[in-house]
C-alpha beads as a LAMMPS data file, in Angstrom:
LAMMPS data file: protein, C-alpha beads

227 atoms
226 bonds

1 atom types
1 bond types

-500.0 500.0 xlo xhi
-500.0 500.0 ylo yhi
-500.0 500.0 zlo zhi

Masses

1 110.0

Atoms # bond

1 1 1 187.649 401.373 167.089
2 1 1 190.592 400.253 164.854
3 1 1 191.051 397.089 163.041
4 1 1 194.144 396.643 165.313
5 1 1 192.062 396.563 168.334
6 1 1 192.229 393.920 171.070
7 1 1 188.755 392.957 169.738
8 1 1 189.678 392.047 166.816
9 1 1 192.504 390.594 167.674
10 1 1 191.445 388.020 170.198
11 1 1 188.954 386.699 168.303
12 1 1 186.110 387.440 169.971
13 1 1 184.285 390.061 168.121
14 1 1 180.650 389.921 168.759
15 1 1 178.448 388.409 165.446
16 1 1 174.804 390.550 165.584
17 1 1 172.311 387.709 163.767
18 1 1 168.369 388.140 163.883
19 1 1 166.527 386.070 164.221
20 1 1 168.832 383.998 166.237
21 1 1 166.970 380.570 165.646
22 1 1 165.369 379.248 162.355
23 1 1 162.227 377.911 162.359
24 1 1 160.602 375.504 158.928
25 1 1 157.051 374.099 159.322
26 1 1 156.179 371.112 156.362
27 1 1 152.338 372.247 156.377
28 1 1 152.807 376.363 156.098
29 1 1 154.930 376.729 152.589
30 1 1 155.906 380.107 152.826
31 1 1 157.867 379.718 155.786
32 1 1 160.052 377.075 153.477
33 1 1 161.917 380.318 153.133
34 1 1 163.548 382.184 155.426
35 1 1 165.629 385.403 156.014
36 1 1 168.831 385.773 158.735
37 1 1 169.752 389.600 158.593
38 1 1 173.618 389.758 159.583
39 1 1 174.560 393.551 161.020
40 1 1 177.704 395.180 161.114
41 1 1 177.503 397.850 163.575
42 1 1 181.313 398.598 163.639
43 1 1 183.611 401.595 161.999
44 1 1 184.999 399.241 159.839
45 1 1 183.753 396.688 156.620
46 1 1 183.763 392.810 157.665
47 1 1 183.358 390.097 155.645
48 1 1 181.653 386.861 156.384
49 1 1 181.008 383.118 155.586
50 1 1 177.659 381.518 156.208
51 1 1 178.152 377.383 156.520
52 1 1 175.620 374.525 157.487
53 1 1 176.159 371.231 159.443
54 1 1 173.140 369.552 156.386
55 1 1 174.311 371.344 153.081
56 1 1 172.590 369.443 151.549
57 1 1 169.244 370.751 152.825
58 1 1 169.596 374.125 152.063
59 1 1 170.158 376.917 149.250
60 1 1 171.797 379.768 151.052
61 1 1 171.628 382.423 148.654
62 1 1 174.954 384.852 148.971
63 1 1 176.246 382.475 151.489
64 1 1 179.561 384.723 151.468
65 1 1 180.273 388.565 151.139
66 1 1 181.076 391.624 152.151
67 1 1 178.929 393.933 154.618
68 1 1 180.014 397.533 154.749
69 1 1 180.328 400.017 157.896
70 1 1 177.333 399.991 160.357
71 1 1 175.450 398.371 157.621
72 1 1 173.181 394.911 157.216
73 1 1 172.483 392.587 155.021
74 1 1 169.682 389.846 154.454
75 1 1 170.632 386.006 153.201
76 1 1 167.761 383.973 152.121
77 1 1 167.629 380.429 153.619
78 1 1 165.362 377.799 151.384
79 1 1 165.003 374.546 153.245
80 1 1 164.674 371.859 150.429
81 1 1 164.534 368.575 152.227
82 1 1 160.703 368.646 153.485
83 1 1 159.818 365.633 154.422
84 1 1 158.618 363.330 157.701
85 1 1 162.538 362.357 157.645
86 1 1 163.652 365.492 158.918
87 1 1 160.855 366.726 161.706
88 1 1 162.627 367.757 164.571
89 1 1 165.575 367.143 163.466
90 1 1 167.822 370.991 164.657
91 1 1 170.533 371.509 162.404
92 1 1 173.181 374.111 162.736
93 1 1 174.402 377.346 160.270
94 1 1 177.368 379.057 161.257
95 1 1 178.286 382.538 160.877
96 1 1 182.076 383.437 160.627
97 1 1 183.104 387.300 159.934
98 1 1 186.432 387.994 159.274
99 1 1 188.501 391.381 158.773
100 1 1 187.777 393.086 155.340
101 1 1 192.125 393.000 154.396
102 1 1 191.759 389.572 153.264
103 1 1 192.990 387.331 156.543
104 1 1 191.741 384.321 156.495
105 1 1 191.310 384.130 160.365
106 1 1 188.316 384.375 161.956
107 1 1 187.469 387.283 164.647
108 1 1 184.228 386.424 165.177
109 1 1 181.442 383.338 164.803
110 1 1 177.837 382.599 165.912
111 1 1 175.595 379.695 165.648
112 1 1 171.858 379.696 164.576
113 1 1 170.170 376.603 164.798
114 1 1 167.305 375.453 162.324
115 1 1 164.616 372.497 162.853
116 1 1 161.812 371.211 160.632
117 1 1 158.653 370.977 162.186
118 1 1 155.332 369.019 161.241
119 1 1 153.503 372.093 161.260
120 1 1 150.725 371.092 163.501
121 1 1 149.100 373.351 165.547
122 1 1 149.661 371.682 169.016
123 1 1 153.815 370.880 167.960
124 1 1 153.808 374.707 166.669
125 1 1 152.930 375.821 170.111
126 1 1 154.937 373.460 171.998
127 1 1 157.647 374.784 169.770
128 1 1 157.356 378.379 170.020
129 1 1 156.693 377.627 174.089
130 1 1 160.431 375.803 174.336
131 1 1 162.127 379.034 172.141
132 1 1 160.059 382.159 173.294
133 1 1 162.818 383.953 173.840
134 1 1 163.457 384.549 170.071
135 1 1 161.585 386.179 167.814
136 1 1 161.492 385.439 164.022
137 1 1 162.162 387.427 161.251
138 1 1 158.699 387.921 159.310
139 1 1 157.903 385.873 156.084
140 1 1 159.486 387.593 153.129
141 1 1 159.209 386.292 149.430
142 1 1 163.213 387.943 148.695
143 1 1 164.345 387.951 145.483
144 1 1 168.083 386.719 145.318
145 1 1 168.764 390.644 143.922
146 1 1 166.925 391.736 147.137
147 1 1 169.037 389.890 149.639
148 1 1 171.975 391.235 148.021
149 1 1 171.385 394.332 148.942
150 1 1 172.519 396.257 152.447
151 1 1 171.058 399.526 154.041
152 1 1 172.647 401.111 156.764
153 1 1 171.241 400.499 160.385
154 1 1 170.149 403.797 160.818
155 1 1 167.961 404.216 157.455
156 1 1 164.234 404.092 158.994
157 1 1 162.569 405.010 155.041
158 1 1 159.937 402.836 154.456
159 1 1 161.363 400.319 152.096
160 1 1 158.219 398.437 151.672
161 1 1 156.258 398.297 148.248
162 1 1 152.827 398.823 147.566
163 1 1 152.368 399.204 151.175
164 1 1 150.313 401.732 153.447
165 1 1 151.376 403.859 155.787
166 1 1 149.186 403.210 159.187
167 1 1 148.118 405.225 162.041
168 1 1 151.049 406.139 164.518
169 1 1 150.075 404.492 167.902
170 1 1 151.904 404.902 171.466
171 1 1 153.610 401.975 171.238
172 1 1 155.323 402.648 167.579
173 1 1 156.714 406.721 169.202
174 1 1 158.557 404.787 171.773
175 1 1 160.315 402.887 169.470
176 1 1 161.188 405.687 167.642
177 1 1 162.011 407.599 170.791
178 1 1 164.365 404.325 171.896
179 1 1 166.039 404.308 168.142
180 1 1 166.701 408.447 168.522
181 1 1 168.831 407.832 171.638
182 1 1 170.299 404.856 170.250
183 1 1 171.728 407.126 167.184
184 1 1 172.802 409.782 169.647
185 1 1 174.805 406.990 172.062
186 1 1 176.372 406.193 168.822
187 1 1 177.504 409.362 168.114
188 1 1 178.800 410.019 171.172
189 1 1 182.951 409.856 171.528
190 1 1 184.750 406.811 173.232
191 1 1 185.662 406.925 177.176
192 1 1 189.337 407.876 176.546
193 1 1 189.150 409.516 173.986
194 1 1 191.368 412.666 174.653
195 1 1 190.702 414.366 170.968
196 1 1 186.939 414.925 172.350
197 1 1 186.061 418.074 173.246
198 1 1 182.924 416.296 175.198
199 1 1 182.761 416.723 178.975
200 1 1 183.860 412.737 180.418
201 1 1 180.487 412.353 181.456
202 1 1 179.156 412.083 177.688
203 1 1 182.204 409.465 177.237
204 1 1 180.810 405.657 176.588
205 1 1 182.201 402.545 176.335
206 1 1 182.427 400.404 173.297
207 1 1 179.912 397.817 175.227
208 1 1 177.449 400.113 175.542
209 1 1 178.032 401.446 171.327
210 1 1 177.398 397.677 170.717
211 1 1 174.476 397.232 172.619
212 1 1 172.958 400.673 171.088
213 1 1 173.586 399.046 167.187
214 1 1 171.783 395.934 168.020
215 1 1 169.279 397.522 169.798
216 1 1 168.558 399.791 166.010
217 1 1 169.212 396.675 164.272
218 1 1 166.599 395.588 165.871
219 1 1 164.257 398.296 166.120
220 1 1 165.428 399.010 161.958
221 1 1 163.815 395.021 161.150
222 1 1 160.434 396.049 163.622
223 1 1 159.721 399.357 160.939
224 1 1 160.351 397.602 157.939
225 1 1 158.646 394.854 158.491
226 1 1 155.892 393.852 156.069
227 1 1 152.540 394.132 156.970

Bonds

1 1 1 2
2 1 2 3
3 1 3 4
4 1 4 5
5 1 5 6
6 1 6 7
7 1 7 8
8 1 8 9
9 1 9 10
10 1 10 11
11 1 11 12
12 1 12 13
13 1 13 14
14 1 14 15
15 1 15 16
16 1 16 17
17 1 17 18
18 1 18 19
19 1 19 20
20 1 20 21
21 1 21 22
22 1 22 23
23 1 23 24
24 1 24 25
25 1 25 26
26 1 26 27
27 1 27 28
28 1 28 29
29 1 29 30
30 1 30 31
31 1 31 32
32 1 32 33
33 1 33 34
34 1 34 35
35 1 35 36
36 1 36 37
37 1 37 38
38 1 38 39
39 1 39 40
40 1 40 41
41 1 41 42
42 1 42 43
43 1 43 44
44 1 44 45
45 1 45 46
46 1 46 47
47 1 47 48
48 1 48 49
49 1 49 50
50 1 50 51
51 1 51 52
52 1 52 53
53 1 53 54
54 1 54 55
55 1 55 56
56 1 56 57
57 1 57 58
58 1 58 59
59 1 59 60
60 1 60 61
61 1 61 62
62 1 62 63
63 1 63 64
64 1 64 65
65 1 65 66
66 1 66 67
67 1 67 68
68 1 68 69
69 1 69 70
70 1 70 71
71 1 71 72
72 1 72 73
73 1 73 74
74 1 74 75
75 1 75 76
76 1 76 77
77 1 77 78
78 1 78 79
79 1 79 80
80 1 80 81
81 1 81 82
82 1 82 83
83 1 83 84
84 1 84 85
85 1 85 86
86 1 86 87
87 1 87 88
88 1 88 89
89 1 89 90
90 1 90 91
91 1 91 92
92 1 92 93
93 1 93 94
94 1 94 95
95 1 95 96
96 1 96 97
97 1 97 98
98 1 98 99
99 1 99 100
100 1 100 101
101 1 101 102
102 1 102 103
103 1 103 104
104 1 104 105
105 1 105 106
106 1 106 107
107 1 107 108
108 1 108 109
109 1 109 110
110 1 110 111
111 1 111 112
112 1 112 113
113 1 113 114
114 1 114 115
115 1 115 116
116 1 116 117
117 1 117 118
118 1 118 119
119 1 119 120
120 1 120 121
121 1 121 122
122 1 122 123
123 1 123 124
124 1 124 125
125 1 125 126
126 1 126 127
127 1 127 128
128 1 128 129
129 1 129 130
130 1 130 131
131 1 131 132
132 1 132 133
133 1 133 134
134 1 134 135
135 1 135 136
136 1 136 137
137 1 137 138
138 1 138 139
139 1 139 140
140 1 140 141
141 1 141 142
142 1 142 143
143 1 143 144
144 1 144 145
145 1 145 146
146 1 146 147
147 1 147 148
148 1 148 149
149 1 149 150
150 1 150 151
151 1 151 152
152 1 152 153
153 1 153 154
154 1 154 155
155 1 155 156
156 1 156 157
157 1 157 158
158 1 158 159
159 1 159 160
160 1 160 161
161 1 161 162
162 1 162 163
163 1 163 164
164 1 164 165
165 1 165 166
166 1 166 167
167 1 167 168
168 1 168 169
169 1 169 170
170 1 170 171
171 1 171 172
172 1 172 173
173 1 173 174
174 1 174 175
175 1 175 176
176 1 176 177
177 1 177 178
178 1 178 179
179 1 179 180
180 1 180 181
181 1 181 182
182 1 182 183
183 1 183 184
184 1 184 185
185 1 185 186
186 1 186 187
187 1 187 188
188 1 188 189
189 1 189 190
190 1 190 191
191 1 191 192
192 1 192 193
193 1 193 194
194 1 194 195
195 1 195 196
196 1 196 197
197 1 197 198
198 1 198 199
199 1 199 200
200 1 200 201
201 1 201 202
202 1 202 203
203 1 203 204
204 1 204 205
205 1 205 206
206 1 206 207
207 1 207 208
208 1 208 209
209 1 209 210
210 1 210 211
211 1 211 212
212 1 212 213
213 1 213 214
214 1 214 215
215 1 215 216
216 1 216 217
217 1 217 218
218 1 218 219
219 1 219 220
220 1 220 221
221 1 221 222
222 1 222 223
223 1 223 224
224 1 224 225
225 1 225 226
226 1 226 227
């Protein structure tokens, strides 16, 4: 894909967030800090613009930059308004992305909401019940130099420190199996691309690239995650 592309173009580009709600509880401190990975699974460097409808709540740190090709990067969100005022209250961050040249107009933009809750046990559940379609990013204590920095969505080196390495299970080869044919969809030429030597057959659409970088996005965040 080029950055004169229809996609671009349009507006529409697809925004890749995770985890795609935000969660605060007023009893469980640690989670008064949270991380939103942004990916950029494209051929080409974006930049982007994180915004809030409740400023005034929050210290976003990096709250603008640059992510480079088929890369991610990890802004800390610290909710500092935790009190009774706010329970259940859902506010909204945006994400806009816009092409790395310097336009001002935006190509692509995605919403993740963000609610305070009490933190008791029976409104946790009832909570996690309404949204159990998303899953959270774990806790991270993330320095503001650590947010900062971006690792490419392929990268599967443990990043973690002081950690242990633990037994390899079923479950854990699968998703390595899954994020080896994800790599190979990616490298695998356009459908129409006559400069291929491929047969047609091996030819995929730009749909299915997409869904193959969020799917390692995703399975990138499950490896690294803290234990």
């Amino acid at each position: 894909m080029n950055v004169g592309s229809p996609l671009l173009s349009d507006g529409k580009l697809p925004v890749f967030l995770f985890p795609t709600s935000l969660s605060f509880f007023e009893d469980d401190q640690s989670s008064h800090k949270q991380v939103l990975t942004i990916y950029n699974p494209y051929e080409f460097a974006l930049r982007f613009r994180v915004l809030s409808t409740a400023p005034s709540k929050y210290l976003v740190a990096d709250s603008e930059g640059t992510i480079k090709p088929q890369c991610c990067i990890d802004i800390v969100i610290r909710h500092t308004a935790i009190n009774s005022a706010n329970y259940s209250v859902t506010d909204k961050f945006r994400v806009q992305v816009y092409e790395h040249s310097g336009s001002r107009q935006i190509i692509g933009k995605r919403d993740v909401p963000s609610t305070l809750l009490p933190g008791m046990q029976e409104e946790r559940e009832r909570h996690i019940s309404d949204l159990d379609q998303f899953e959270q990013l774990p806790r991270s204590q993330v320095t503001r130099h650590q947010a900062s920095a971006q690792y490419r969505l392929s990268d599967r080196h443990d990043r973690r420190e002081g950690g242990h390495e633990t037994s390899t299970s079923t479950s854990s080869i699968m998703v390595i199996m899954v994020g080896v044919l994800c790599v190979l969809a990616l490298m695998l030429p356009l459908v129409g691309d006559q400069a291929s030597s491929w047969p047609d057959y091996l030819h995929i659409s730009i749909h299915q690239k997409l869904i193959s970088a969020y799917v390692l996005g995703l399975i990138t965040v499950v490896l690294l995650r803290p234990t």
